[in-house]
BAVEXVO-584019 format. One record per residue (C-alpha): x negated, y, z. Coordinates in Angstrom, 1 decimal, padded with zeros to 4 digits. Each point is the difference from the previous one (the first is absolute). Layout:
! residues N
        x        y        z
        X        Y        Z
...
***
This chain:
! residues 373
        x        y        z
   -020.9    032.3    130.3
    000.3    002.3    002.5
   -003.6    001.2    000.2
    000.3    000.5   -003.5
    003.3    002.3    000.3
   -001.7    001.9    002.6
   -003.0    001.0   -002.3
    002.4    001.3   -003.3
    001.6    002.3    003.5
   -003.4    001.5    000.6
   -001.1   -000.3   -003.5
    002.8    002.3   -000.8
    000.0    003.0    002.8
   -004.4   -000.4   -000.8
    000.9    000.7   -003.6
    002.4    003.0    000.5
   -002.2    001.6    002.5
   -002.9    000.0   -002.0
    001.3    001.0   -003.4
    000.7    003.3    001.9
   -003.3    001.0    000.3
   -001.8   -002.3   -002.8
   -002.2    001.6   -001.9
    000.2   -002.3   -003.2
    003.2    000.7   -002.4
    002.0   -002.6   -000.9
   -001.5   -002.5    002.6
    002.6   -002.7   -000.6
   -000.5    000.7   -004.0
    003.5   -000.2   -000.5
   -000.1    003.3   -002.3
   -000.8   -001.4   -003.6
   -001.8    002.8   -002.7
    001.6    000.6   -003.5
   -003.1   -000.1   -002.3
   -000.1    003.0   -002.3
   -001.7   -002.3   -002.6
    002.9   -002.5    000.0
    002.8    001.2    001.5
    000.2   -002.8    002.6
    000.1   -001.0    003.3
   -003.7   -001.3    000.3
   -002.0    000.4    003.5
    000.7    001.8    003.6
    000.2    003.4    000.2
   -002.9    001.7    002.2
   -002.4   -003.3   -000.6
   -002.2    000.2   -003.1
   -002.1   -002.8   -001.5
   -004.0    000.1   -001.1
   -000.1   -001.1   -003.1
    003.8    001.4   -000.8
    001.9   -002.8   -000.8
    003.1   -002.3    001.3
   -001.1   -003.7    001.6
    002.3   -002.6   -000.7
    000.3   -003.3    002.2
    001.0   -003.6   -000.7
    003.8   -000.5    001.6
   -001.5   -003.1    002.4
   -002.9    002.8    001.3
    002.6    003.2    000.5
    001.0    000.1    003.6
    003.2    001.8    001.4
   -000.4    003.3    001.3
   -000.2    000.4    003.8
    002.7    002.5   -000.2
    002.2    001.4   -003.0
   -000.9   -000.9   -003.4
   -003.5    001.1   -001.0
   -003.5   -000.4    001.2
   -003.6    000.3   -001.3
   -001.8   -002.0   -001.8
   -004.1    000.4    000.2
   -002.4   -001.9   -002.2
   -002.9   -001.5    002.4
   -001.6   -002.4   -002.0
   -000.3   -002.0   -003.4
   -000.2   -003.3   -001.2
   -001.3    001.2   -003.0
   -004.3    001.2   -000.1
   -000.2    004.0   -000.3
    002.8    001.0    003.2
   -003.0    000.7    002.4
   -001.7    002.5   -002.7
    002.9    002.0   -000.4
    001.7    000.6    003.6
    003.9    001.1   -000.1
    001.5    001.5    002.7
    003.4    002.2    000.4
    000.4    003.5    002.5
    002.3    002.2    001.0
   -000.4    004.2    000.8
    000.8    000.4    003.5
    003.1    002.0    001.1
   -002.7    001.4    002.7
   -003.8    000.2   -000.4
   -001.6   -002.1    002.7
   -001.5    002.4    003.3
   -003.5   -000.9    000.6
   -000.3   -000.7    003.4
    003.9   -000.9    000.1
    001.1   -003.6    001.1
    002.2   -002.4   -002.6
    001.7   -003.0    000.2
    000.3   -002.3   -003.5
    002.3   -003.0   -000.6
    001.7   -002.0   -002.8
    001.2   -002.9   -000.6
   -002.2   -002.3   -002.7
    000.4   -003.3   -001.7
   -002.8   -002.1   -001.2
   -000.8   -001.1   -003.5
    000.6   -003.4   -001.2
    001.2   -001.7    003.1
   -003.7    001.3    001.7
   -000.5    001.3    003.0
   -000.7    003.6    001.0
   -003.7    001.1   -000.7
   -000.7    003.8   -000.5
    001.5    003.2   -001.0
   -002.1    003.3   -000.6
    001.2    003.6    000.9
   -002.1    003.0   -001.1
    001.3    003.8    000.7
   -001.2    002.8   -002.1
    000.6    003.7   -000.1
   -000.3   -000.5   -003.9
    002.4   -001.6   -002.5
   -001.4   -003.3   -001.4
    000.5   -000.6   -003.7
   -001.7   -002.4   -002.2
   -002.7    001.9   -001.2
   -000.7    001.4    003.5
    000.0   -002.8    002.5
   -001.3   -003.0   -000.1
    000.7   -002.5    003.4
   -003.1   -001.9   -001.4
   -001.7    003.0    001.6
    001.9    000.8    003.3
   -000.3   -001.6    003.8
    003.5   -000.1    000.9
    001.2    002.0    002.8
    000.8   -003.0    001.6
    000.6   -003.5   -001.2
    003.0   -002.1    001.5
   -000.4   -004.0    000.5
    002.6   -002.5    001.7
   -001.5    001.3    003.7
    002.5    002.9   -000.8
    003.4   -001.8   -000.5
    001.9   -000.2    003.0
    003.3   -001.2   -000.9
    000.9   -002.8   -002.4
    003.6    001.1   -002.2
    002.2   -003.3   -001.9
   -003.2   -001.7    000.1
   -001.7    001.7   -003.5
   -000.2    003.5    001.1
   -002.3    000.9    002.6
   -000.3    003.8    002.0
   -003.5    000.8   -000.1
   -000.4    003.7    002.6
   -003.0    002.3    000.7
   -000.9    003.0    001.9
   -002.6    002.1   -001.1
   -001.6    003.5    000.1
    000.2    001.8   -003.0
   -003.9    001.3   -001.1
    001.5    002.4   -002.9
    002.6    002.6   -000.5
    000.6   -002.7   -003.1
    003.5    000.4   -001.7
   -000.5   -003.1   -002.0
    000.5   -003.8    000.7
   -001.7   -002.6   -002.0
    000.8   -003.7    000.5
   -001.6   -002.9   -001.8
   -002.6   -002.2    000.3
   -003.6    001.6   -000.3
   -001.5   -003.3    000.2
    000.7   -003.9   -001.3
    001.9   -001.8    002.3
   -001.3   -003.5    001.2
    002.4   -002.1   -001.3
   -000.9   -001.1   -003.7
    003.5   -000.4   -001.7
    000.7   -003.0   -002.4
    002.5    000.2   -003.9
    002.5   -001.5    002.0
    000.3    002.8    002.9
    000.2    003.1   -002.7
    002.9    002.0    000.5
    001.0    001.2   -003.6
   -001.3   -000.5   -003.3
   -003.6    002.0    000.5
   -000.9   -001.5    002.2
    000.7    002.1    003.1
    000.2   -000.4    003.8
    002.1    001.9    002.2
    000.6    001.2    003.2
    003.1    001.5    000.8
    000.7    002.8    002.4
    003.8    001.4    001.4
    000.7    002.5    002.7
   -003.2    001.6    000.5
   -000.3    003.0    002.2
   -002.6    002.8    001.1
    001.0    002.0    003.2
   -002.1    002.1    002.0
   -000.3   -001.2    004.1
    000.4    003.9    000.7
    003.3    001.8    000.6
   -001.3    002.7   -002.4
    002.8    000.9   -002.9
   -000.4   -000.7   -003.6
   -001.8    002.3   -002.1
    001.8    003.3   -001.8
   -000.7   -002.5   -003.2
    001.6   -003.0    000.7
    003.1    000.4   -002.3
   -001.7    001.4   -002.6
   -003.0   -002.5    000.3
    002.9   -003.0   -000.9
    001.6    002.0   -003.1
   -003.7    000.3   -001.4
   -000.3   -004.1    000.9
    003.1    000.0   -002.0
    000.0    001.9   -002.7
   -003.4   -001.8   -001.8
    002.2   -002.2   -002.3
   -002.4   -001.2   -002.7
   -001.4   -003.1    001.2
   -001.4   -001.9   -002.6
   -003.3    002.7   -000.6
   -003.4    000.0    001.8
    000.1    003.8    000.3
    003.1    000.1    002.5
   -000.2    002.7    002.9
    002.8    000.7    002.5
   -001.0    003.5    000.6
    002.3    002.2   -002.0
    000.2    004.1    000.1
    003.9   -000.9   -000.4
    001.1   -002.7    001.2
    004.0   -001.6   -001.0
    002.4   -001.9    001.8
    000.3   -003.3   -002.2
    003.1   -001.7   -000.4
    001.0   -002.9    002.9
    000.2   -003.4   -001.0
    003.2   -002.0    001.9
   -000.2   -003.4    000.6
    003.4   -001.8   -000.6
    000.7   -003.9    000.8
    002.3   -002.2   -001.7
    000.6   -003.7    001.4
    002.0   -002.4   -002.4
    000.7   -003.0    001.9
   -000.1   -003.7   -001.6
    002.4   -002.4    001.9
   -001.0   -003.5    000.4
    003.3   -001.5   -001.7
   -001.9    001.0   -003.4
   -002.9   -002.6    001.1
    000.7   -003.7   -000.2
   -000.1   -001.5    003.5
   -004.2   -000.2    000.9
   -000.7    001.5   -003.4
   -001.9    003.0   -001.4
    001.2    000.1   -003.3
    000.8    002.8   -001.9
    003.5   -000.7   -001.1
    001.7    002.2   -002.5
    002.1    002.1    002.7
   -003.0    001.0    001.5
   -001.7    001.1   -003.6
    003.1    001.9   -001.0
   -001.0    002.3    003.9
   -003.2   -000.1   -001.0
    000.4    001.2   -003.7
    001.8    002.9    001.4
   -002.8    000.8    002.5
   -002.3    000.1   -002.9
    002.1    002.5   -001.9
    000.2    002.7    002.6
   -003.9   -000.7    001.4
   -001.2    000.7   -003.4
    001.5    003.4    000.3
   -001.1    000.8    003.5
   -003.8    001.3    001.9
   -000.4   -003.6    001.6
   -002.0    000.2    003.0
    000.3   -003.7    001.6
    002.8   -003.3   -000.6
    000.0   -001.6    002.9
    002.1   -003.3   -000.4
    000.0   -001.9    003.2
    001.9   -003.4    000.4
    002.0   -000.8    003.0
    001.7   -003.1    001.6
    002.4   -000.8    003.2
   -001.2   -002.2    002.9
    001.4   -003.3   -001.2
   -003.6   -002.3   -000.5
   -003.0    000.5    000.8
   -002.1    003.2    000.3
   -002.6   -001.2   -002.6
    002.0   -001.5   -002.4
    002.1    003.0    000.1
   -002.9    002.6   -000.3
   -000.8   -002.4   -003.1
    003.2    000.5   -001.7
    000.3    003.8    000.3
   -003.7    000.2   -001.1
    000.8   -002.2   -003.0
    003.4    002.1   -000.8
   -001.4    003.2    000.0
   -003.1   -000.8   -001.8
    002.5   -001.3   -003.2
    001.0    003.2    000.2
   -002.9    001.8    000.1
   -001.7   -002.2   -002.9
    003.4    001.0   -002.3
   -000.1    003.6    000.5
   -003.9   -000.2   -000.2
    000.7   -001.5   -003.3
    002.4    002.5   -001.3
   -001.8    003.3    001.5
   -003.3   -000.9   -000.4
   -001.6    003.5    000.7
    002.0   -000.2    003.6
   -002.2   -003.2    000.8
   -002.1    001.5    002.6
    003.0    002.0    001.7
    001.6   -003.3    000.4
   -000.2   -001.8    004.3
    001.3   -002.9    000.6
    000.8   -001.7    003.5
    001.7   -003.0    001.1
    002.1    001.4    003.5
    001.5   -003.3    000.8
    002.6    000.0    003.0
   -001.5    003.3    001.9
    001.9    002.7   -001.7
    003.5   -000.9   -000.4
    002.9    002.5   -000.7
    002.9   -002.1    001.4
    000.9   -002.6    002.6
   -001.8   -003.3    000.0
    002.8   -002.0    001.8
    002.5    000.6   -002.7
    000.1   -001.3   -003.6
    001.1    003.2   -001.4
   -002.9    001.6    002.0
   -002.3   -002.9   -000.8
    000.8    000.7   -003.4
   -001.1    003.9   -000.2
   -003.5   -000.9    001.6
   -000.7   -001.9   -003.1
   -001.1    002.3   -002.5
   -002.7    001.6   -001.9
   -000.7    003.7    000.3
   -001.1    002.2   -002.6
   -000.9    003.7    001.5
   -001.4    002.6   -002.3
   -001.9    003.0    000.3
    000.0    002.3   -002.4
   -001.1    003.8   -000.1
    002.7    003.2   -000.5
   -001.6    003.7   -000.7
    001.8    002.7    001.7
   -000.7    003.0   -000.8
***
């Protein structure tokens, strides 16, 4: 534990020092686009996917962001025939262009597909926009390629922080990440990730910053409202560079926990009684009307028992839950997590009844999106 609390310290100070001089917008992909075409929250800003679309991802596969509420989420491979004759990838306009000659340093933080390890990850930096029609990763050599020889930390066990130092070959003001070539690993039906079929990786907290002390280019503000102002995302024709670029509208993230007591359980019992559908029937109404990002519903005991059987009864609790508002919001089903917390997160003291009492509860805590203008 106190290794661990050490490395969120550094992890923190590393992050705000290099968002400083990072040459990718949006790094942590917290920012979320309004699509033009629908009028809804529907990728992250600066980031742009090859074929335009939106992946979705199986609520058992999704994995919680290393920081904040977003990350990205990067097709890699198929279970389905065809994925290896039509390469996807997703890039990003650089805030800088890349100085040949110059020296850079690359991290992020990446989760595996499908419970596998780590295997590759392609980067490719060009001084020309990549669209459909004019790049194909079928035909590139990477830049460089990055295997599990390049993580060097280990984050909550899923996420791993993969770092690199290279030389940059190009005045390129383009990244390209993807994977040019199949991986190893042949996937099975039971390890796709969504309904097509798809493998992912996902990525949080990348960053690009130069080794040198030299200052950002004249560009760099400019360079992230062009990033931002592309908002139509579901066409193969997208560009980022605009003659006039906008400022878009900012989506806010707000949270809202309702809080199940354990009184509305029996004793040892995951039923949903009818006190808890009347709070959840209520949920229902005002999620309906809201830009739902995630429901996380997280069950929680105190410290009387054992650790398993009480990590078994918050699991069991909070997966009721998540099955009955699964049920009444179906199109919310992949924004739904579900954990069972046990005795490690309680809210009150264990050596009183009262306190006892409080620990014992199921946690509903959702994220939803606000546009300000």
């Amino acid at each position: 534990m106190f290794r661990l609390r050490i490395l969120i310290v550094v992890f923190n100070f590393a992050s705000l020092d290099s968002y400083a001089q990072n040459l990718f917008a949006n790094p942590g992909f917290e920012d979320i686009n309004i699509c033009t075409e629908y009028h809804a929250s529907c990728a992250p800003e600066a980031w742009f996917h090859i074929p335009a679309t939106v992946y979705p991802v199986k609520g058992r596969f999704a994995q919680r962001p290393v920081l904040g509420h977003m990350l990205m989420v990067l097709p890699v491979a198929s279970v389905l025939p065809g994925f290896n004759d039509k390469r996807r990838f997703v890039y990003s306009m650089l805030t800088c262009p890349l100085v040949k000659g110059e020296k850079y340093n690359l991290s992020f933080y990446i989760a595996a597909a499908a419970g596998r390890p780590f295997e590759k990850l392609d980067f490719y930096f060009s001084d020309r926009e990549p669209t459909l029609g004019s790049f194909n990763v079928l035909n590139k050599t990477p830049t460089f390629s990055l295997t599990e020889q390049h993580i060097d930390a280990v984050y909550k066990t899923v996420w791993h922080h993969v770092q690199y130092e290279f030389t940059a070959g190009t005045n390129s003001q383009f990244c390209v990440i993807g994977n040019f070539f199949p991986l190893r690993h042949v996937y099975e039906m039971k390890d796709a990730m969504n309904a097509s079929g798809d493998i992912f990786y996902f990525i949080d907290e990348i960053t690009l910053k130069p080794l040198s002390d030299n200052n950002l280019c004249p560009g760099y503000n400019d360079n992230i409202k062009k990033n931002y102002a592309q908002d139509y995302r579901h066409t193969n024709d997208i560009t980022v560079i605009k003659d006039t670029p906008v400022i878009p509208k900012k989506p806010r993230f707000i949270k809202d926990t309702v809080t199940i007591p354990s009184v509305l359980f029996d004793v040892n019992s995951a039923l949903i009684k009818p006190a808890i559908i009347k709070i959840l029937d209520s949920m229902v109404d005002k999620i309906g009307k809201l830009k739902v990002a995630k429901i996380e519903i997280n069950g929680h005991t105190d410290n009387t028992g054992t650790i398993v059987k009480n990590e078994a009864l918050s699991l069991s609790r909070a997966e009721s839950v998540r099955k009955y508002l699964a049920e009444k919001l179906p199109k919310f089903s992949e924004q739904l997590f579900v954990a069972g917390k046990g005795q490690d997160f309680p809210v009150a003291d264990n050596n009183t009844e009262t306190g006892r009492s409080k620990n014992r509860r199921v946690e509903i805590i959702l994220t939803f999106v606000k546009i300000e203008n």
